[in-house]
Backbone bond lengths (Angstrom), bond angles and torsions (degrees), N, CA, C in turn:
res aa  C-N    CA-C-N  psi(-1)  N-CA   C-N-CA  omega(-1)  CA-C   N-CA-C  phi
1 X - - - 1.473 - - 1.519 109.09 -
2 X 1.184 115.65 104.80 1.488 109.14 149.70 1.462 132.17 -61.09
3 X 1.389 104.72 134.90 1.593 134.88 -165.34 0.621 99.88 -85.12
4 X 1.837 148.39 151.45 1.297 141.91 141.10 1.549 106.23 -129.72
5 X 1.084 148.40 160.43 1.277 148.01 -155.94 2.353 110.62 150.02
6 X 1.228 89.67 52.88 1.766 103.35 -178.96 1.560 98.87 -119.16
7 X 1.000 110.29 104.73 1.925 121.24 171.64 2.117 99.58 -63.06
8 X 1.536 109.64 -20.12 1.411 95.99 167.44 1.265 121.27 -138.14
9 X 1.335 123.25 18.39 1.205 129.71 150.62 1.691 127.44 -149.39
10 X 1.449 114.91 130.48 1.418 130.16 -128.74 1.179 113.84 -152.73
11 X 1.280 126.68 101.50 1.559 141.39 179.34 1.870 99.80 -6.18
12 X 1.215 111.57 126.47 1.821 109.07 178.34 1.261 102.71 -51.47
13 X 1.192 138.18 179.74 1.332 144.73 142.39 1.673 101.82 74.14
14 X 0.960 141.29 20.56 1.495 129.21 -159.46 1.779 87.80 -148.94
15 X 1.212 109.10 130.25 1.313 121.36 -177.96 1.861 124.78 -70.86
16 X 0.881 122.80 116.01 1.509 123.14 -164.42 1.877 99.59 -132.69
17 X 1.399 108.33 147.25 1.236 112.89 -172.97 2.035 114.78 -76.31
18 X 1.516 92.47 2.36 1.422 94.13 -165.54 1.714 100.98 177.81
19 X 0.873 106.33 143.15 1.862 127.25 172.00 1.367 142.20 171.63
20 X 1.249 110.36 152.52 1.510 94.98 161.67 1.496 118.14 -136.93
21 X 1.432 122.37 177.73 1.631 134.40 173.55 1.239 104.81 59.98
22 X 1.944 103.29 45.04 1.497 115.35 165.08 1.372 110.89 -110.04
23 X 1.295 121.66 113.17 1.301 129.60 -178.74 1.921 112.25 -37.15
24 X 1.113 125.99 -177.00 1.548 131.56 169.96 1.569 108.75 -108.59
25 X 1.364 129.98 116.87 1.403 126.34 171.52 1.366 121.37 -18.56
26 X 0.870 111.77 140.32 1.735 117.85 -165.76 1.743 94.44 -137.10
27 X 1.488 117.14 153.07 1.251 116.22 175.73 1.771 112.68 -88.66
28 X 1.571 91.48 139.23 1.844 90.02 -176.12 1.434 106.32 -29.11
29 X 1.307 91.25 160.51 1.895 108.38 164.00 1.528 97.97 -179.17
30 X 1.975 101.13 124.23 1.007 100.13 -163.68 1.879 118.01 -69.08
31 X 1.151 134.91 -179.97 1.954 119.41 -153.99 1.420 93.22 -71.11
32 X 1.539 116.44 -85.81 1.625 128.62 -175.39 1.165 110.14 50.06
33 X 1.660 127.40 55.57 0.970 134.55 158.51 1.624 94.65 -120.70
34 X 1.178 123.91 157.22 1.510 142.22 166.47 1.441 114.41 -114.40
35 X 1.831 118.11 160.18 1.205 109.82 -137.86 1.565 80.07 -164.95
36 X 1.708 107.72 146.27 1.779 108.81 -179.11 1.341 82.56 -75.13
37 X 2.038 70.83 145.83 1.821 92.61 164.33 1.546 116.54 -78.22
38 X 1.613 106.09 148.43 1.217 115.29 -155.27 2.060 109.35 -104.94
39 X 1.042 135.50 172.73 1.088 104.34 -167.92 1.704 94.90 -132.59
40 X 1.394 113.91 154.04 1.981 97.50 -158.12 1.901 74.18 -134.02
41 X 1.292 103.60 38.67 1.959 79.86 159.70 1.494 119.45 -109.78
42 X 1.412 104.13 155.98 1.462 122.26 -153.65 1.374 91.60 -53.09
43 X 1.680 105.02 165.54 1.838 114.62 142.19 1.232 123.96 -61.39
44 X 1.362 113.93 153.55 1.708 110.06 157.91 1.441 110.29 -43.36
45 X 1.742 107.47 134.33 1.326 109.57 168.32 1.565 102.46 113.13
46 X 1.347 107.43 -25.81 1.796 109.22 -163.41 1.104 123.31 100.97
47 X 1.222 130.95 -8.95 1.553 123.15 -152.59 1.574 89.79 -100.62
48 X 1.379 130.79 176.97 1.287 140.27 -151.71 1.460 94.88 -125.66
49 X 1.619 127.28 126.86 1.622 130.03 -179.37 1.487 114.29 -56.03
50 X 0.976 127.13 147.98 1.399 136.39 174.69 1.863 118.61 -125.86
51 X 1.088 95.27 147.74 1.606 119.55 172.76 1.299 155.10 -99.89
52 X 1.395 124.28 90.93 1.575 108.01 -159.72 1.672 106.58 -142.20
53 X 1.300 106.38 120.63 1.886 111.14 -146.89 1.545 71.57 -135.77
54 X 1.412 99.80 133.10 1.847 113.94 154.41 1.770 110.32 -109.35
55 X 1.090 126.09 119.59 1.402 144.18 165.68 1.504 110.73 -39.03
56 X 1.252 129.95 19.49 1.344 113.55 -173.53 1.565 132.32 -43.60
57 X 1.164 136.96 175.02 0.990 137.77 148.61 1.315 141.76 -78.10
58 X 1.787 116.57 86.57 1.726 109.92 -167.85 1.575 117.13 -20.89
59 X 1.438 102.08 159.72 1.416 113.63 159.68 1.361 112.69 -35.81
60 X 1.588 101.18 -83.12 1.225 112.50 -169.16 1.453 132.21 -40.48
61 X 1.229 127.87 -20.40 1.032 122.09 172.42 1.680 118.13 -79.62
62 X 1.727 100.65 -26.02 1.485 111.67 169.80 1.789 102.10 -51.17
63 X 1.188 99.63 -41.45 1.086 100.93 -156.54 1.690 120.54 -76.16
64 X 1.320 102.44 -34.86 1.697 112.84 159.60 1.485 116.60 -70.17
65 X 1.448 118.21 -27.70 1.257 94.57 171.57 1.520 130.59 -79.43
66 X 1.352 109.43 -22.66 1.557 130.17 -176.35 1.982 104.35 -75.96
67 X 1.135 110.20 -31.32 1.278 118.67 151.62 1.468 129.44 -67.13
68 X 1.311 119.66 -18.87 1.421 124.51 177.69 1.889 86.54 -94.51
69 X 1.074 133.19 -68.48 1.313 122.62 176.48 1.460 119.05 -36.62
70 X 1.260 135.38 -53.46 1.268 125.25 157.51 1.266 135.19 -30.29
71 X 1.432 104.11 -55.67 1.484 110.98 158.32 1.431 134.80 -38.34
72 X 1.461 90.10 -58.94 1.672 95.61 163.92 1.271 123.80 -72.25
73 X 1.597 145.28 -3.08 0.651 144.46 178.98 1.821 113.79 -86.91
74 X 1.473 96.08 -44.14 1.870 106.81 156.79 1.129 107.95 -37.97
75 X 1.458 115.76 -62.50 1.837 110.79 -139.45 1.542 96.38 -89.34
76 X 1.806 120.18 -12.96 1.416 115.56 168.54 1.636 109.45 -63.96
77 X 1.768 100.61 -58.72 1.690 113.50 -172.22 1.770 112.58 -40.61
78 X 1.634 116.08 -19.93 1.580 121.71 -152.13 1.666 76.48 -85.85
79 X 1.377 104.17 -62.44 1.781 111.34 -152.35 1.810 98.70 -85.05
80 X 0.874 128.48 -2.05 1.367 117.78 -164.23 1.680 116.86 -143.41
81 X 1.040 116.75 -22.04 1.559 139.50 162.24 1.503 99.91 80.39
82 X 1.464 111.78 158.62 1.348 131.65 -157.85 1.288 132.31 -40.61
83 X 2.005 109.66 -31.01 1.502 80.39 -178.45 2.116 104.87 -96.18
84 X 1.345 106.31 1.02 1.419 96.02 157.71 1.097 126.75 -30.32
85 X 1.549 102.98 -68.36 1.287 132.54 -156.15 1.576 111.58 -61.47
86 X 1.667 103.79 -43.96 1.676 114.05 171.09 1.436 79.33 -37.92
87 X 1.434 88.79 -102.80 1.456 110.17 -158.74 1.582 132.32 -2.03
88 X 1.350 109.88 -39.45 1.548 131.68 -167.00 2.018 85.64 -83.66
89 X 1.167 95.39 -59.56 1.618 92.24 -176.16 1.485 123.45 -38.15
90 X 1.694 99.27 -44.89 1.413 108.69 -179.63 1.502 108.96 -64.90
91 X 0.955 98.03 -45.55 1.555 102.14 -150.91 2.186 97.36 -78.81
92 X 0.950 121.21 -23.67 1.299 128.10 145.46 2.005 140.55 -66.33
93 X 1.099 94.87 -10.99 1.213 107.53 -179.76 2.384 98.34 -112.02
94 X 1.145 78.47 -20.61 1.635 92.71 174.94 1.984 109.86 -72.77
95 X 1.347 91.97 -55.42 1.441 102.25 179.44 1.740 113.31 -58.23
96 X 1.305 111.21 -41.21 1.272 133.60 177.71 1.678 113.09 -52.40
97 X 1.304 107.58 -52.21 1.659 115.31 168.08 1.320 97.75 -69.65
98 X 0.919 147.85 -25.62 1.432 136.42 -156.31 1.270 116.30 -94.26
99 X 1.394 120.95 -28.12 1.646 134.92 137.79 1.129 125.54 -64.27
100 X 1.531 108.68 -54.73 1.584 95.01 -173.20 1.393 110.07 -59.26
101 X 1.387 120.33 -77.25 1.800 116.21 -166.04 0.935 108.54 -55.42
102 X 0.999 149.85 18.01 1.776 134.80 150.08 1.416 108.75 -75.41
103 X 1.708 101.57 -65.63 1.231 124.08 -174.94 1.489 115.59 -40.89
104 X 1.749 123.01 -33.59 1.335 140.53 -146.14 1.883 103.10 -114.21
105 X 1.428 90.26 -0.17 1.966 108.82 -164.76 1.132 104.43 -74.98
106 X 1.548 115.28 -48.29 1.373 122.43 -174.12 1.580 118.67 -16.29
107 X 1.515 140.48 141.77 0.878 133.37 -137.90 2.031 81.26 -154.22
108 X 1.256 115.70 112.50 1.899 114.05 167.24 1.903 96.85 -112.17
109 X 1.736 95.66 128.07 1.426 95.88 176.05 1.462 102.01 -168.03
110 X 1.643 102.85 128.24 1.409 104.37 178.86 2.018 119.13 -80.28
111 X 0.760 122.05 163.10 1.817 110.33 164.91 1.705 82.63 -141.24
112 X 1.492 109.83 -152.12 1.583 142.24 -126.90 1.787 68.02 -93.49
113 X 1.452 112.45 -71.01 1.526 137.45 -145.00 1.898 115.09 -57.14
114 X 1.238 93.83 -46.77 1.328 124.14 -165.22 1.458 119.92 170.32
115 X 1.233 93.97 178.65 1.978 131.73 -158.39 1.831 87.61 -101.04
116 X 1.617 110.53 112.48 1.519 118.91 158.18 1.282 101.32 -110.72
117 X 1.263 117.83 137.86 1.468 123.07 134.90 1.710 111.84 -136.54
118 X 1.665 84.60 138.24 1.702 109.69 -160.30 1.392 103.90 55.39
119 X 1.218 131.77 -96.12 1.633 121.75 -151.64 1.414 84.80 -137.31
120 X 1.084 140.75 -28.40 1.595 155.88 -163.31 1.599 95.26 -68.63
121 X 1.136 142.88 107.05 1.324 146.83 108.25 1.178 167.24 -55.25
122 X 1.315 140.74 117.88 1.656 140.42 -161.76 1.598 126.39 -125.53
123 X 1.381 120.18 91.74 1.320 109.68 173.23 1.598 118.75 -42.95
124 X 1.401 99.16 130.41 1.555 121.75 -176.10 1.581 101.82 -45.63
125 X 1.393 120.46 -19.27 1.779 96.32 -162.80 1.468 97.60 -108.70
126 X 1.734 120.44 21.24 1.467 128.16 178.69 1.680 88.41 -95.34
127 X 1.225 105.48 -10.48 1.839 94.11 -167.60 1.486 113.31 -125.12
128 X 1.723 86.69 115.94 2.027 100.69 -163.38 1.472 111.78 -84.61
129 X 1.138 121.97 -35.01 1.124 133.27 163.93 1.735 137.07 -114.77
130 X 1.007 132.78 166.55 1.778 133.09 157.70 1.550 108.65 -160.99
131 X 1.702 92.47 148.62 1.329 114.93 -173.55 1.143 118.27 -138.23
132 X 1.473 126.27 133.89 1.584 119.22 -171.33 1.798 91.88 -112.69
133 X 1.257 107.86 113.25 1.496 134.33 159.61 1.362 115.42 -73.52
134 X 1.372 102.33 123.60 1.268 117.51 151.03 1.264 123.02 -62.17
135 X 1.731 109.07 179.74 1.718 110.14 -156.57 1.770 98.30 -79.64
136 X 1.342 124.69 -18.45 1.151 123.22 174.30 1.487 107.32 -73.33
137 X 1.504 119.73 -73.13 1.483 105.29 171.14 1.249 129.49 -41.00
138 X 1.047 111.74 -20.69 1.755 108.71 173.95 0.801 105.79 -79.30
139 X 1.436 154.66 -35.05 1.152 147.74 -163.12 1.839 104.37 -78.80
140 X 1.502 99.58 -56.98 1.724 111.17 173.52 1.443 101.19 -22.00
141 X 1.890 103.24 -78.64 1.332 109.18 -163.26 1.354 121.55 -57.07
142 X 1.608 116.32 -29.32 1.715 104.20 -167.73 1.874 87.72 -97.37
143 X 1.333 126.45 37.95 1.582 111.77 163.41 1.215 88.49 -155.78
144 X 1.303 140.31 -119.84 1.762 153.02 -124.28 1.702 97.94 -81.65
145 X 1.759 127.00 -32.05 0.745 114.35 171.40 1.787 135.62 -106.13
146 X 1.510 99.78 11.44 2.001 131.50 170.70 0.929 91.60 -45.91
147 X 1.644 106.50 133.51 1.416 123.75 132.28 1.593 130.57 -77.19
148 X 0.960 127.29 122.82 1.633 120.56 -176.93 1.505 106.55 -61.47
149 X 1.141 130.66 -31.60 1.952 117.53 169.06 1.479 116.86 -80.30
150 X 1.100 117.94 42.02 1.393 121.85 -152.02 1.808 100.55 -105.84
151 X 1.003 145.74 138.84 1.535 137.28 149.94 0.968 96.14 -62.31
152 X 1.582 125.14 137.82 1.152 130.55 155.18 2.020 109.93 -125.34
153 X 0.853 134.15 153.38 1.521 151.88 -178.31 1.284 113.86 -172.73
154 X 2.028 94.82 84.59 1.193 110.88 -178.98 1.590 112.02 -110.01
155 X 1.280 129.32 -172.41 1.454 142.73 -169.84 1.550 100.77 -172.48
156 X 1.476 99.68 106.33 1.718 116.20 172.73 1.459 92.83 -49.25
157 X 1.294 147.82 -52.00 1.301 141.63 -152.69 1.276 100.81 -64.16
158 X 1.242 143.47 -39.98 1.811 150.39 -145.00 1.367 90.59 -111.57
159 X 1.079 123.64 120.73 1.737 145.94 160.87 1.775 101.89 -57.52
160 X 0.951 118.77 -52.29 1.446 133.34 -141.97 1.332 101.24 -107.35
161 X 1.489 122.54 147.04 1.708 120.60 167.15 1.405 92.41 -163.19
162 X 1.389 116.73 -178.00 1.436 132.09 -148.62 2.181 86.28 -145.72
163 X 1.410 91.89 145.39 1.418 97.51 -174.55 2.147 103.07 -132.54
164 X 1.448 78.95 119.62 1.538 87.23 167.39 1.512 141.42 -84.05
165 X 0.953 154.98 102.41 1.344 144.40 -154.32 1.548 96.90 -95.25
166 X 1.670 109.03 114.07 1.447 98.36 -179.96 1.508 100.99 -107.51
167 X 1.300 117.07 162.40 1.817 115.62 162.59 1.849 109.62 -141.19
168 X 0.957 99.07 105.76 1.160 129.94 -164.58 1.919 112.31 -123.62
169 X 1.251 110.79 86.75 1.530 125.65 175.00 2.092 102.94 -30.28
170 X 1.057 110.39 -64.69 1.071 123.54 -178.39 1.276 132.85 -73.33
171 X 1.313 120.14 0.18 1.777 146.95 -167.47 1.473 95.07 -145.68
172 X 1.547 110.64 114.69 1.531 126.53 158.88 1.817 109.68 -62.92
173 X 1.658 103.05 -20.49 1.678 89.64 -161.67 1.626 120.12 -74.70
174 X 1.467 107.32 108.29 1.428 81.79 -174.76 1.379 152.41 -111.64
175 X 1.446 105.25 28.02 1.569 97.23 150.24 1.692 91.89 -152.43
176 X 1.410 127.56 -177.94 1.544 155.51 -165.28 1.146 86.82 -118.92
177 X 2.068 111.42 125.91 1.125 120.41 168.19 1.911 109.21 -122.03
178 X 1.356 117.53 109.51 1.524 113.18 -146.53 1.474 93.61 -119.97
179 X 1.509 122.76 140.28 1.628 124.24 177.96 1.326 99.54 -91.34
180 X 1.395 113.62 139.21 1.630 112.78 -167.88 1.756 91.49 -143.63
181 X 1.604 98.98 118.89 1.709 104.28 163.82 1.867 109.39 -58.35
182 X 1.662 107.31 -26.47 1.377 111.10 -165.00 1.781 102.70 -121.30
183 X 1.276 113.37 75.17 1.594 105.93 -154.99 2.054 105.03 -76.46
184 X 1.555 101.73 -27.85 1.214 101.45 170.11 1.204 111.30 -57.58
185 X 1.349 107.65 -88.08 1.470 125.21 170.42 1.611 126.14 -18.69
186 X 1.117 135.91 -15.01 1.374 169.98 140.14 1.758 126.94 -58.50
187 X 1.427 95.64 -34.73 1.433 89.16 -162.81 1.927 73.31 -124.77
188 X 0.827 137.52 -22.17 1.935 128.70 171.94 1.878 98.10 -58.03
189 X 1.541 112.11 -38.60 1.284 116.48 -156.38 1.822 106.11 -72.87
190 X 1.832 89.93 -36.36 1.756 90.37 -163.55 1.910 86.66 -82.88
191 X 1.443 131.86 -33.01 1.319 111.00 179.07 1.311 122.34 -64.66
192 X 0.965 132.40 -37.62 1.368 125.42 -179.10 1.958 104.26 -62.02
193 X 1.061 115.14 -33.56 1.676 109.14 165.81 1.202 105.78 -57.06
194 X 1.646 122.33 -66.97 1.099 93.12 -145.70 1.994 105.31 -88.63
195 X 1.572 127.96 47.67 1.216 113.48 -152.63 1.666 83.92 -110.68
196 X 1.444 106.93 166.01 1.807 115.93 164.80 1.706 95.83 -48.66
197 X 0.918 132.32 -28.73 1.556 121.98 -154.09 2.055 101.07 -89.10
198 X 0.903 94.09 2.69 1.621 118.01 -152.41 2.051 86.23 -63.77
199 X 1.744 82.88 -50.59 1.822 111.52 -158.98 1.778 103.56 75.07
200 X 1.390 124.67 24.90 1.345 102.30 -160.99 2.248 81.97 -106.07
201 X 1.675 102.76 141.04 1.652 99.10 -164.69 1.493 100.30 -157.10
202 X 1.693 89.93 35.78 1.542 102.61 167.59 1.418 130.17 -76.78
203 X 1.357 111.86 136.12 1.471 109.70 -155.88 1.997 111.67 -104.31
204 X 1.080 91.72 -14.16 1.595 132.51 -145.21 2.339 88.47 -83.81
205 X 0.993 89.49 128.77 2.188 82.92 174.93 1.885 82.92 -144.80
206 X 1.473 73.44 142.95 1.317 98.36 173.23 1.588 106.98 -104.16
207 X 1.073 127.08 136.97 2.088 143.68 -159.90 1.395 94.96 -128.21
């Protein structure tokens, strides 16, 4: 059974009281994109690679927005005099944190069990395949080539994401489309889970 539980990112098409960096329904199109092969061998030592990427929010956008607040803070200070202008600044540079770090919180990290990102979780043996896309395939898949039942947990800032193929009897959605600063590194981590070499032959889902 796939889990879902992300207050900002949320199976497309499926109704949620609130979210964000959920794509807009797109009409099927079957995948038929190809993707470098990825490589699922262990670390030194034996142990199996792991993954843990936070979504932040670049500089730069800190940086255009705190510049758009400035602005407004001028053209208040001209017509309205100084402590407007504070005020407007604050209270705009306030709103500004208040989107961004949430939005930028997102948290991708594999353990023993399964694949979370943000609050959203997937036992490893729901997921048959993974692929780390380039900035062209990413683009294909999250537009001309999207599925509308698709998870998506994207970030306009990240070119790049990694695509899961889940199969899941009980979940129509079928695959996880995830923005990854580290799309190799990301998608080496979830193959080696889910590979025969894994030994993992748990039968057992937690609902």
């Amino acid at each position: 059974m796939t889990l879902y539980a992300a207050p900002y990112d949320a199976p497309v098409g499926r109704q949620v009281p609130y979210g964000w960096g959920v794509s807009e329904p797109v009409p099927n199109a079957s995948p038929g994109v190809s993707s470098p092969a990825v490589s699922n061998r262990r670390q030194p030592g034996g142990t199996l690679p792991s993954h843990r990427e936070l979504l932040w929010v670049p500089v730069g956008w800190w940086i255009l927005a705190g510049l758009f607040a400035l602005s407004m803070f001028v053209a208040v200070l001209f017509y309205l005099g100084p402590w407007i202008a504070i005020g407007t600044f604050v209270v705009l540079m306030a709103i500004i944190t208040a989107v961004f770090v949430p939005y930028g919180r997102l948290t991708i990290r594999t353990d023993e069990d399964r694949l979370w990102v943000g609050r959203a979780n997937i036992e490893w043996r729901y997921i048959i395949q993974v692929r780390a896309l380039d900035e062209q395939q990413t683009r294909q898949r999250r537009g001309p080539r999207a599925d509308a039942r698709a998870f998506l947990t994207l970030r306009p800032y990240l070119s790049r994401a990694v695509e899961l193929t889940i199969s899941d009897a009980e979940d129509p959605t079928p695959y996880w489309l995830v923005s990854s600063r580290r799309a190799d590194q990301f998608a080496n981590a979830v193959r080696a889970r889910i590979s025969p070499e894994s030994g993992d032959t748990r039968d057992s889902v937690e609902r």
